[in-house]
Every structure is written in C-alpha cells, then in structure tokens.
C-alpha positions in Angstrom: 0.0 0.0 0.0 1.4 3.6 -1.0 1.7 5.7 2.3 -0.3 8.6 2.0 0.8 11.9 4.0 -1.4 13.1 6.5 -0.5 16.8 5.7 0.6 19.2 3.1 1.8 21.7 5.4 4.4 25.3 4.4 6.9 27.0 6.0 4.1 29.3 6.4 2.0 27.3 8.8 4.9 26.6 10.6 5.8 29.8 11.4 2.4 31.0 12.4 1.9 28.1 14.7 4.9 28.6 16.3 4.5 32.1 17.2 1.3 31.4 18.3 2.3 28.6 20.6 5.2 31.2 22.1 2.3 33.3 22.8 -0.1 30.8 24.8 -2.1 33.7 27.0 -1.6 36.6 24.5 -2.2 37.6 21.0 -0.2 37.5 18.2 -0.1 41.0 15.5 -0.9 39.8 12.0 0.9 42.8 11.1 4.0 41.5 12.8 3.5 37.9 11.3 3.1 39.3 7.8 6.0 41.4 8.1 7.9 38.6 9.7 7.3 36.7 6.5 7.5 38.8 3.8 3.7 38.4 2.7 0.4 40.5 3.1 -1.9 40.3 5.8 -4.5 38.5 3.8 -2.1 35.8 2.9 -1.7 35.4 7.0 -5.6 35.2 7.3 -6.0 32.4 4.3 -3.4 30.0 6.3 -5.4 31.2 9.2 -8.6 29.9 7.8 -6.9 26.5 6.4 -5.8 25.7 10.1 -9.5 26.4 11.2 -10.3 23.8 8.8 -8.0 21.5 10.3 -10.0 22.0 13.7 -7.5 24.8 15.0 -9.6 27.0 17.2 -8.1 30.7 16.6 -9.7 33.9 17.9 -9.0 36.7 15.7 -9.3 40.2 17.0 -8.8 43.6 14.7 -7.1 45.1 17.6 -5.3 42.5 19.2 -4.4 39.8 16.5 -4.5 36.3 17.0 -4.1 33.8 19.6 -5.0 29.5 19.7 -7.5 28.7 22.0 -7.6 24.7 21.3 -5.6 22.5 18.7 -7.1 19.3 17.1 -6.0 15.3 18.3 -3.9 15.3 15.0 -0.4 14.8 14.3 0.7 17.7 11.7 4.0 18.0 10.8 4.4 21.7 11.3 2.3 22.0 14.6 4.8 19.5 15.9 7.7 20.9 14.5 6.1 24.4 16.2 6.1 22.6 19.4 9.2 20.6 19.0 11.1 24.1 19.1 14.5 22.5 17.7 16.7 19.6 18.8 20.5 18.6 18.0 19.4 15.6 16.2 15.9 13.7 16.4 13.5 15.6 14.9 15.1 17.2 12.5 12.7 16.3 10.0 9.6 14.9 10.6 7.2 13.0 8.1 3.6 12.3 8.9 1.6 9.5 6.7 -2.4 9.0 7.3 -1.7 5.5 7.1 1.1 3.4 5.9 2.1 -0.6 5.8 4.4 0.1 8.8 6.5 3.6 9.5 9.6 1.5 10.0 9.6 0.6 6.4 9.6 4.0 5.2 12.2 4.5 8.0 14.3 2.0 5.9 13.9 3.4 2.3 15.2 6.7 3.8 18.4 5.3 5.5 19.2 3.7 2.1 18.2 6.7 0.3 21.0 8.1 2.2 19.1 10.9 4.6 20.7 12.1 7.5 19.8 10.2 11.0 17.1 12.1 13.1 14.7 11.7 10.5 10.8 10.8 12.2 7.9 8.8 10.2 4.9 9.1 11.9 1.4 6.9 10.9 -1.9 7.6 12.2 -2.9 4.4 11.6 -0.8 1.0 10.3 -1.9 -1.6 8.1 1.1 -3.9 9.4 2.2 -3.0 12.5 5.0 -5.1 14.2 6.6 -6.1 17.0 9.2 -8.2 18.0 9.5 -11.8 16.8 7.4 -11.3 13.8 3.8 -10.2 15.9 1.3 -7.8 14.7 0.7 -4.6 16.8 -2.7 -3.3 16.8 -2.3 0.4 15.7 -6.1 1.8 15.0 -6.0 5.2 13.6 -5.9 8.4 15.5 -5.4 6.6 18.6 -2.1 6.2 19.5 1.8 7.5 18.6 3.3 4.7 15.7 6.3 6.3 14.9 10.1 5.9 13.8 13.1 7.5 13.8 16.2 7.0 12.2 19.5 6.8 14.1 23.1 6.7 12.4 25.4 5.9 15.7 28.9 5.5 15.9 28.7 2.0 17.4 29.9 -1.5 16.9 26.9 -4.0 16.3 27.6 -5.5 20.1 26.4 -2.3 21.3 23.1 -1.4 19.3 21.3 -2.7 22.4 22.4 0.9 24.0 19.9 2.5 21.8 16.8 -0.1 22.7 17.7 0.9 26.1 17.7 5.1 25.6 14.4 4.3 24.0 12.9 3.0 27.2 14.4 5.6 29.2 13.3 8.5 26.7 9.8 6.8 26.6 8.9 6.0 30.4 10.2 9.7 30.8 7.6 11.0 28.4 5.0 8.9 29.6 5.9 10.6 33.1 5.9 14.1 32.0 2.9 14.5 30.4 0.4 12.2 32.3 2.2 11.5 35.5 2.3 7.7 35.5 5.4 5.8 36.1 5.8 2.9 33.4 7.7 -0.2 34.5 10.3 -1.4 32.2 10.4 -5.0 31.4 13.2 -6.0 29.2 14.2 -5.8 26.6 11.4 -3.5 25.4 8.4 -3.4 26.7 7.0 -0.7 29.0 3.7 -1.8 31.5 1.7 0.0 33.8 0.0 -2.3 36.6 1.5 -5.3 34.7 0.2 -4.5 31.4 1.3 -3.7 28.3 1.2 0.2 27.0 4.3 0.3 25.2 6.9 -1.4 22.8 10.4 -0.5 21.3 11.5 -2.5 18.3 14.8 -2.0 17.3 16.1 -2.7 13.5 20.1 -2.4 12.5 21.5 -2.7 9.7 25.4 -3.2 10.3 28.8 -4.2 9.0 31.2 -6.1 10.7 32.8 -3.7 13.0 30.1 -0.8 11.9 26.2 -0.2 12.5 25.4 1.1 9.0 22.2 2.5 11.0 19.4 2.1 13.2 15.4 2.2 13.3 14.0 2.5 16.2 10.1 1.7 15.7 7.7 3.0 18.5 4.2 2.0 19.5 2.4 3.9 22.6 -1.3 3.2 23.3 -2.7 6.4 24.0 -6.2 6.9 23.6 -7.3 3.1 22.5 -10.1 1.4 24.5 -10.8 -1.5 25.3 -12.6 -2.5 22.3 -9.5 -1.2 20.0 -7.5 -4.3 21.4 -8.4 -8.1 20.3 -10.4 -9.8 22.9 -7.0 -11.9 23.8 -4.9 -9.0 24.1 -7.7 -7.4 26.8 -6.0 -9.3 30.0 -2.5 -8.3 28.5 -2.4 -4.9 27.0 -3.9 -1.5 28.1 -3.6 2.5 27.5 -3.0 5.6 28.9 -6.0 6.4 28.4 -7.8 3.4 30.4 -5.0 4.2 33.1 -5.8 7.8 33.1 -9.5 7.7 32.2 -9.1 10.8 30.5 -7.8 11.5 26.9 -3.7 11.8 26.4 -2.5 15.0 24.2 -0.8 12.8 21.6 1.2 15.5 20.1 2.3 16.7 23.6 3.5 13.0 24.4 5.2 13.1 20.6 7.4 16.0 21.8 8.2 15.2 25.3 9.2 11.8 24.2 11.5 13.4 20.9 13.1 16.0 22.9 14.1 13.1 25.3 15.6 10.8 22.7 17.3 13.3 21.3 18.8 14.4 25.0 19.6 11.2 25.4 21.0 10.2 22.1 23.5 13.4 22.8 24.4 11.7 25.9 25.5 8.1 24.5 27.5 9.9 21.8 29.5 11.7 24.6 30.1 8.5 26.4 27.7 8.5 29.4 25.7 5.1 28.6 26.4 4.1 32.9 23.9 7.3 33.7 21.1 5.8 31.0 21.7 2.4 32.2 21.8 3.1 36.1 18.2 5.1 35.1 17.0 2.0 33.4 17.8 -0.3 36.0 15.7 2.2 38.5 12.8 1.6 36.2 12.9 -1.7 35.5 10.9 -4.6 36.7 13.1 -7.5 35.5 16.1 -7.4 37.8 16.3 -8.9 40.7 13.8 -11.7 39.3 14.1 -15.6 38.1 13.0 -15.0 34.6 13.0 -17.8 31.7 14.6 -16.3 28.3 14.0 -18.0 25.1 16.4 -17.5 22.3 15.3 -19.9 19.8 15.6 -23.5 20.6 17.5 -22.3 23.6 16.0 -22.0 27.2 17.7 -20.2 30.0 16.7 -19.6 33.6 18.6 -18.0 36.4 18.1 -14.5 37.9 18.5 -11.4 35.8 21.0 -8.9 37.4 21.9 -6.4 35.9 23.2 -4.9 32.7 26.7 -5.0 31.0 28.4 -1.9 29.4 26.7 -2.8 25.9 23.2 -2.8 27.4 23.1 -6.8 27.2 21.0 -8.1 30.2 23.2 -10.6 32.4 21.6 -13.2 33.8 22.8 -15.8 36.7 21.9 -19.1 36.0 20.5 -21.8 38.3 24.3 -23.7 38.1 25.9 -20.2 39.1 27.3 -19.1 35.2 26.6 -15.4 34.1 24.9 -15.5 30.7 24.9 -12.7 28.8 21.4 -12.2 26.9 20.8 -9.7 23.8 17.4 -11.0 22.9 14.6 -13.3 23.3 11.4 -13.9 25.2 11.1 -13.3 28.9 8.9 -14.7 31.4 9.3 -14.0 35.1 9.2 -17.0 37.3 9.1 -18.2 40.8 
C-alpha cells in the first residue's frame, strides 16, 4: 500500500503556529506575522482559515491579533515541529503519513536513500504493524503514537542494544511528564503499567562487521485506545494511557516530550555517558532482581537477571551459578 501523508503543510504554517504557541495567553499581531514573512496580511488570514479547517480553534481580534485557543487530536507535521522548538538531532525532519504498511519501512527506504539520522515517520494508523519476533501490533487510527526514527550511531553492532535501552528511558520519561504515570520497564522493550502492556520498542540495525550502518528505532504507545480497539486476547494483556488515566492523552504533547528526550539522550551516549542511561534503566525496570526464563530460539535459560553489562546486554545468573549474557529473546518471570 502507498503511504499517504497526513499533511501538506508550508513553512508558512509553521511559522504561524509557532509564534502562536510562544504566545499561549496573549495575542499575536498579524501585522508582525506578515512582516515577519515577507507576505500580506491577507495571505496570513487564508493560512489562518486553512488551520481552522484542520479543527484549529483561533480567535481573531482587529485590535489584538490572534491567539490559539484549542488544537485538534492530529499529528501535523508543522504544529509538531512548532512545538518541538529545535533539537540537536531527532527531529530534524519529521514525516507524517495517514496510514502506511508500517512507519519503520519508510524509515528504511530513507536510511538507504541516504538521509541524515534524526529523520521521524509518523502513521496515524498501520496496516502492518509489528513487534518483536514477527507479531502484529494493533495500531487503529488516530489513537495512538506509531512512529520511527532513524538513528546513524557510531557503534559497533555488540552495542546497538544501547539505543533499545535510551528508548525506554526516553519513553517511560515522556509517559511521566505528560500524564504523570510511572511505566515499568520490562526487558528488553516493553513498557507496563499495573502489569500491562502500553508500550513497545523495536529495534532494527543494519550493520557491518565492525560498523552499524544505522538504526530504526520503531515506537508503538497506546494512547487513547479502549478497550474494544485491542483483540479480545490481548484485553487481559495490553492497556492504554487512556484506560490508566481515564481521561484522553494529548498525543502530540506525548510526541514531543518523548522526541526532545531521545534526542537528549541520544546526545548523551554519543558523549560517552551510557552508565547514567543504564543506572536510570535499571531504576525503572521490573526485571532485575527476578528468576526470569529467556528464550532465544531452541534455547532456554533460567537464572536470575542482574543487571546490565556496558553494551546494554542483560546478564543473567543461572541456576548452576554461570553469568549468561542475553541480547534478545522472550522473557517470562518466574518463581
């Protein structure tokens, strides 16, 4: 299926959406914007009326200018970019698609088309969703983030677990900030709330021998589902912010707390401070400290998880006393 974007938006919007978000109790001069631009006044009231269309409340006064009032559940590229307010790296650019196969395919077509890392597709809906190990996730449209972002480390191919683990970090932060619930980590990529399911990081590298090439990192948040939106066997397993909160989640304000974090964090790894993202982790997550059973394949380990290694592998103590060293596979907590 050929994405389709969810937005044709101009430099325009994006300026007038960001000087109205600066401006969240006052007016802004149309005068000033239309100066600021370089175009007429009724050139700033025609992109005024398109963002109405769009479901952008904006009060217009002769004397005062303009200011927003209330802003749609959408995800448009320039109001995001307006609210983003500039980052080092991710978010750079920023593509959003009403509804594609998956986001981190585009992702893909972009890191071989040679664009620089930082790069964020965004779907309001996906046809073919996944997870880890091949599953489908559920992404119904206009009710959640499904997004990816492309990352071009300087890493060796040992240590791409680093960035699975700045994901969870980035994410559980966002989560925090703008609803005030506290996510559990469970690794390697899943983030739970009261032992359920609201989050999931998968991570896709494309590497040499000594070399990532780069990274995707594909991210799925239930934000506004109900219960309904999830198959009847994924009721007992998954959940939302929404259902947590019982009130609707601003999606685009989740969107930027959880890009500004990624990109802090990203900043961070590159300057050699993985220990403070790991130590962070480790605070948040669920899994050490526990007997766990890891499947890798045919293979079927059992021991207690303690803690991480330097490449962000999980190390696990096995029931005859050896220290296994685990990159992937499926975990269940035991007794």
């Amino acid at each position: 299926m050929t994405p389709r974007p969810a937005d044709s938006s101009t430099t325009t919007d994006l300026a007038i959406l960001r000087a109205l978000r600066a401006h969240p109790q006052g007016h802004v001069s149309g005068a000033e914007l239309a100066q600021q631009l370089g175009i007429t006044r009724a050139a700033i009231w025609n992109r005024i009326r398109e963002l109405r269309l769009h479901g952008y409340d904006i009060s217009a006064s002769p004397q005062l200018g303009y200011r927003l009032e209330s802003a749609p559940d959408l995800l448009l590229r320039d109001d995001l970019l307006a609210q983003l307010g500039g980052t080092r790296v991710v978010g750079r650019d920023i593509q959003v698609f009403q509804q594609t196969a998956s986001t981190n395919d585009i992702v893909e077509k972009l890191a071989r088309d040679g664009v620089r890392e930082g790069a964020v597709v965004l779907a309001e809906s996906q046809t073919r969703g996944r997870g880890r190990l091949g599953r489908k996730w559920v992404s119904p449209p206009g009710r959640g983030l499904w997004c990816s972002v492309l990352l071009r480390p300087r890493l060796a191919p040992s240590q791409a677990t680093r960035l699975t683990i700045l994901a969870a970090v980035a994410l559980a932060r966002a989560i925090r900030d703008t609803t005030g619930l506290e996510p559990e980590i469970k690794w390697p990529n899943d983030l739970l709330l009261r032992g359920r399911k609201v989050a999931g990081i998968l991570t896709e590298m494309h590497a040499e021998v000594e070399q990532v090439r780069h990274v995707i990192l594909g991210i799925g948040v239930n934000v506004n589902l109900e219960a309904t939106d999830l198959p009847p066997e994924l009721r007992s397993v998954a959940t939302s912010l929404k259902l947590e909160l019982g009130v609707a989640v601003d999606r685009a304000a989740l969107l930027v707390a959880l890009l500004h974090h990624l990109d802090e964090g990203y900043a961070r790894l590159g300057q050699g401070h993985f220990d403070e993202l790991a130590a962070e982790w480790a605070d948040r997550c669920g899994t050490l400290g526990r007997n766990v059973c890891i499947r890798t394949g045919s293979r079927e380990i059992r021991g207690c998880a303690e803690s991480l290694d330097d490449a962000g592998a999980l190390l696990v103590r096995t029931e005859h006393g050896h220290l296994e060293r685990i990159i992937g596979g499926e975990v269940t907590l035991t007794r």
